[in-house]
N, C-alpha and C positions, 0 to 999 in steps of 0.2 A: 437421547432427547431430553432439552431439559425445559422448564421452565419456573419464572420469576414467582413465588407465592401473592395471590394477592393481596395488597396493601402493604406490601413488603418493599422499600427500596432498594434497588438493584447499586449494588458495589460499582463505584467507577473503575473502568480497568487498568490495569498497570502497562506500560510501557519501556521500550529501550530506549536507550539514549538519553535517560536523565541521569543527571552528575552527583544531583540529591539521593539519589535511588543507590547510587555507587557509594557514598555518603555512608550512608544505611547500612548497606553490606559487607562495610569493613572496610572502604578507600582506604582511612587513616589507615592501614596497618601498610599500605603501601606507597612511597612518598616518591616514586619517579614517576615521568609520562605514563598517563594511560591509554593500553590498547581498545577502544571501544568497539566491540563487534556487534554490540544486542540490538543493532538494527538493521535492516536492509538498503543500506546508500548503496551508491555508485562511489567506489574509491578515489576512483581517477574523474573528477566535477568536469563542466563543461568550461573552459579553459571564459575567464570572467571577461568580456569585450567593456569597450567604451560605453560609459552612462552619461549622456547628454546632463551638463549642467542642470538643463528646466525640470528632468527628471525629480530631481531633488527640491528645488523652488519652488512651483506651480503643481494645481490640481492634474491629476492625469483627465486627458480630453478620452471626446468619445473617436477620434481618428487615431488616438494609439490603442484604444480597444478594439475596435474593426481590425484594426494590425496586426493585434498578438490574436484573435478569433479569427482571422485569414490564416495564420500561421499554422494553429491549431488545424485545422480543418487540414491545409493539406500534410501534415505530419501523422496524425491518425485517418486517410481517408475517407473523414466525415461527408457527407453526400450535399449539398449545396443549399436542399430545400429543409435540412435537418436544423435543428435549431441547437445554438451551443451556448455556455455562461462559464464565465469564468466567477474563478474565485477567490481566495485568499488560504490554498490549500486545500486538496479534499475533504477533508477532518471540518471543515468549515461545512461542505454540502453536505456532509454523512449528517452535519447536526441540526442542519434546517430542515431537510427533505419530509422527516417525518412529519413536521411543523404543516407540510403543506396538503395533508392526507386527511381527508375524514378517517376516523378510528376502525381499524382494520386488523384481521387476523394475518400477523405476519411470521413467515418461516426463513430460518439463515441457516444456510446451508454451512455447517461446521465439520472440525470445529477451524475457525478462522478469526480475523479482525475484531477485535471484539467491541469494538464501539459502532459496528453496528447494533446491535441487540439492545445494547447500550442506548444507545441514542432513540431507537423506536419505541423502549421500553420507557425512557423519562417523558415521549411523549404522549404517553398513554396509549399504547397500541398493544394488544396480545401478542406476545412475542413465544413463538418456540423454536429451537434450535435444533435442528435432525443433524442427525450422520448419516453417512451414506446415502446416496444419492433416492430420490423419492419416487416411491412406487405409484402414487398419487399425489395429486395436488388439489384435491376434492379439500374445501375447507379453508384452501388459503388467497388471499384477496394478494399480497406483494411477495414475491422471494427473493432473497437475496443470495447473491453468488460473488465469491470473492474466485477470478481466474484470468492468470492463475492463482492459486489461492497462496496464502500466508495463514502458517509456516512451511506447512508440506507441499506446496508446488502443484499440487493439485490442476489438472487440465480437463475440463470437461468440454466436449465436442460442440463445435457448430451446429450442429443436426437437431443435437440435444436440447443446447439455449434459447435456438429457434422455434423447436416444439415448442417447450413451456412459455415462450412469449405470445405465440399465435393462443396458445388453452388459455393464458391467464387473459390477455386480451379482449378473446374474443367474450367473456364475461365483466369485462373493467375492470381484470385485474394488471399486475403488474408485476417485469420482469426487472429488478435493478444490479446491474452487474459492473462490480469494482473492479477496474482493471486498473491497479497502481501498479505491476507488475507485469505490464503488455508491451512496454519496451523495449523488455529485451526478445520477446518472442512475438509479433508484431499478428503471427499468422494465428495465433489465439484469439485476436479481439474480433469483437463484433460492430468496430466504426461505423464500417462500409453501408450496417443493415440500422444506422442511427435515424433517427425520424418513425421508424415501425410503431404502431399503436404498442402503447404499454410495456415501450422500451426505452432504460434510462440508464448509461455507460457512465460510470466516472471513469477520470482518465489523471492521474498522478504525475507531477513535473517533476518534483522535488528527487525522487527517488533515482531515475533513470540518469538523471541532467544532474546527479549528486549536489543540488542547492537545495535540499529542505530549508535552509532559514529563509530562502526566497518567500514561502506559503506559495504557493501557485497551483490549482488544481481548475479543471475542467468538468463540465455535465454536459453529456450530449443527449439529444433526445428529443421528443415533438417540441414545436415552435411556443405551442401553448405552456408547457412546461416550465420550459428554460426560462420565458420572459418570466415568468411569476418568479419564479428562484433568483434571477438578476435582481429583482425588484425587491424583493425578502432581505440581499446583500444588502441591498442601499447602493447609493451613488458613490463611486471611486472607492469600490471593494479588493480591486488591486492597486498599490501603489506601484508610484513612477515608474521607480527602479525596475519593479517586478514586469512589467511591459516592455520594459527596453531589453532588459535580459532576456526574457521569456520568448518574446518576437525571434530576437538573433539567433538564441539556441533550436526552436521549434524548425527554424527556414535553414538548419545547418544540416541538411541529409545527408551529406560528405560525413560528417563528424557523427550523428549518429547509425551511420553506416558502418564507421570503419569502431565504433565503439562497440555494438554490437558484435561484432567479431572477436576483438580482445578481449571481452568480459567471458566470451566461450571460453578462448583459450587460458582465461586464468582460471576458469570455474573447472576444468578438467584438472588443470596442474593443481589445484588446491584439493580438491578430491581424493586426487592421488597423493599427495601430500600424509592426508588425512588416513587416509587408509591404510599407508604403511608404518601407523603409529597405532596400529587395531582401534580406530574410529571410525564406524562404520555410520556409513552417508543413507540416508533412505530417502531424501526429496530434496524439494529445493525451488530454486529457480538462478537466473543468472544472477541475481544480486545475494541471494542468503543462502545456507547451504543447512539442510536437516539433517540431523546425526542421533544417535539410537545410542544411549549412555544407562547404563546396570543405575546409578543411582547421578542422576544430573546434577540434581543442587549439591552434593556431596563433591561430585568435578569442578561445580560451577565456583562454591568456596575455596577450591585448592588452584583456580586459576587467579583468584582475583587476589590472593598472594603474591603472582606475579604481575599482578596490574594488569590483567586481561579480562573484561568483560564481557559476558554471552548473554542469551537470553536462553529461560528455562519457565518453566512453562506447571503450575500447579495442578492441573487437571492432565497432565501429561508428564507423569513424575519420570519417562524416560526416554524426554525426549529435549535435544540443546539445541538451540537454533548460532549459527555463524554464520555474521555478516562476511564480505570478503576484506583483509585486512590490508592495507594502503600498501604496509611495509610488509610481505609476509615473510620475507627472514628473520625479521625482530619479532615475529608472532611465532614461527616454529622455535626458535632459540628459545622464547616464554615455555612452550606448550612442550618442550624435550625438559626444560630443568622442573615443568609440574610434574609430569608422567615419572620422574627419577622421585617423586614421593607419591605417587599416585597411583593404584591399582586400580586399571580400567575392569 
């Protein structure tokens, strides 16, 4: 459990996937292509369709927003009378949501995403952070639950989310639960139960549909909600583009049907990869894979020699997160000539 001292500003948190960050850690010493794993994409992106010229010209209307919020709806199940908002990436809604809460004792269920605690803590909210799952919820007005979770894959049950939404509710409080990582295991989320008193789903485009530079993210949840969150957005908070893509990929159940699939079968073959290299796998999800390393940063230096990037984690000195790698024979060819200098 931790928590922020008061009158102390809370550290922004660090991230995968920046170039600068690589920069930092020694890039120059390696001057070919780099392998980027330190984030959880989708390798194989949703295959890029036609962008209507006006896309790019003209304001987006409100009949391509009903479109891509039609879309949404039946890709996660949303219930009809539930209210949704789209946005310019979730990272956008993690950082207004606070914005729209009278000041409130909030608990994030860790350790996970770190810009939640982040973001509720710059807006003046009591923030503490638990492990392990809460014997009570006496004392807290919002919880936040990242599932499945990131980095460890973390699942907590229907039964479970349900209860603490019905307790927190039934007092005004609130259940908010990030599902950026519900696409590839669909039968996690809690779409279906979207609209319940004092329940608020984000829902992640980027990741699943491997277009993070798209921004595209979703809030499902009462009607009164969502509109306030729209309105917080501003008017034409998703561009063109992001509607036209975002529409097509959402209404393609073929393709994230049969993608769902593939990402199993590479997330086994990558496991197994991994394990007969004595790197031992302890969580995950279909997009990242968690691995249990004697000393991380010490591996994480000896990969990025060969131009491969991970994520490693300061409060979890042993533990490396891997995204899945595009190419991954040019990722084992990397990870066989570090291990030939590297005692795991």
């Amino acid at each position: 459990m931790s928590e922020t001292p008061p009158g102390r500003q809370p550290e922004p948190p660090r991230h995968g996937g920046d170039l600068a960050a690589l920069r930092r850690a020694g890039a120059e010493d390696y001057a070919g292509e780099w392998i980027d794993l330190s984030t959880g994409i989708n390798p194989g992106p949703y295959p890029m369709p036609s962008v209507p010229d006006g896309a790019w010209t003209r304001l987006p209307s409100a009949i391509e927003v009903e479109a891509l919020l039609a879309a949404a709806r039946g890709a996660y199940g949303c219930p009809p009378a539930a209210g949704i908002a789209a946005a310019p990436g979730t990272q956008a809604a993690i950082q207004w949501l606070p914005r729209l809460f009278a000041p409130a004792r909030v608990a994030v269920l860790g350790p996970t995403y770190a810009e939640h605690a982040y973001a509720w803590r710059m807006a003046g909210h009591a923030v503490t952070e638990i492990e392990g799952l809460p014997g009570s919820l006496n004392g807290v007005d919002v919880l936040i639950v990242v599932n499945p979770n990131n980095p460890d894959g973390r699942v907590i049950g229907r039964d479970m989310l349900l209860r603490w939404q019905k307790e927190l509710a039934g007092r005004g409080g609130w259940l908010i639960v990030d599902e950026a990582f519900a696409d590839v295991a669909p039968e996690t989320s809690l779409a279906d139960a979207a609209g319940s008193p004092g329940l608020l789903i984000l829902r992640s485009f980027g990741k699943f549909f491997g277009l993070a530079g798209l921004r595209l993210g979703f809030v499902l949840g009462e009607p009164g909600v969502t509109r306030v969150l729209a309105a917080a957005l501003g008017p034409w908070a998703v561009c063109g583009p992001a509607l036209s893509i975002g529409t097509a990929a959402l209404s393609d159940t073929a393709w994230q049907t049969a993608m769902r699939s593939a990402l199993r079968e590479r997330q086994v073959r990558f496991d197994q990869a991994l394990r007969q290299r004595g790197i031992h796998v302890i969580g995950g999800t279909g997009l990242f894979r968690l691995a249990k390393i004697a000393d991380a940063a010490a591996f994480a230096a000896a990969l990025r020699k060969q131009g491969v990037h991970v994520r490693i984690f300061d409060n979890r000195p042993h533990w490396m997160r891997f995204g899945l790698p595009a190419d991954e024979a040019e990722f084992l060819r990397r990870l066989d000539m570090t291990l030939q200098q590297f005692q795991l």
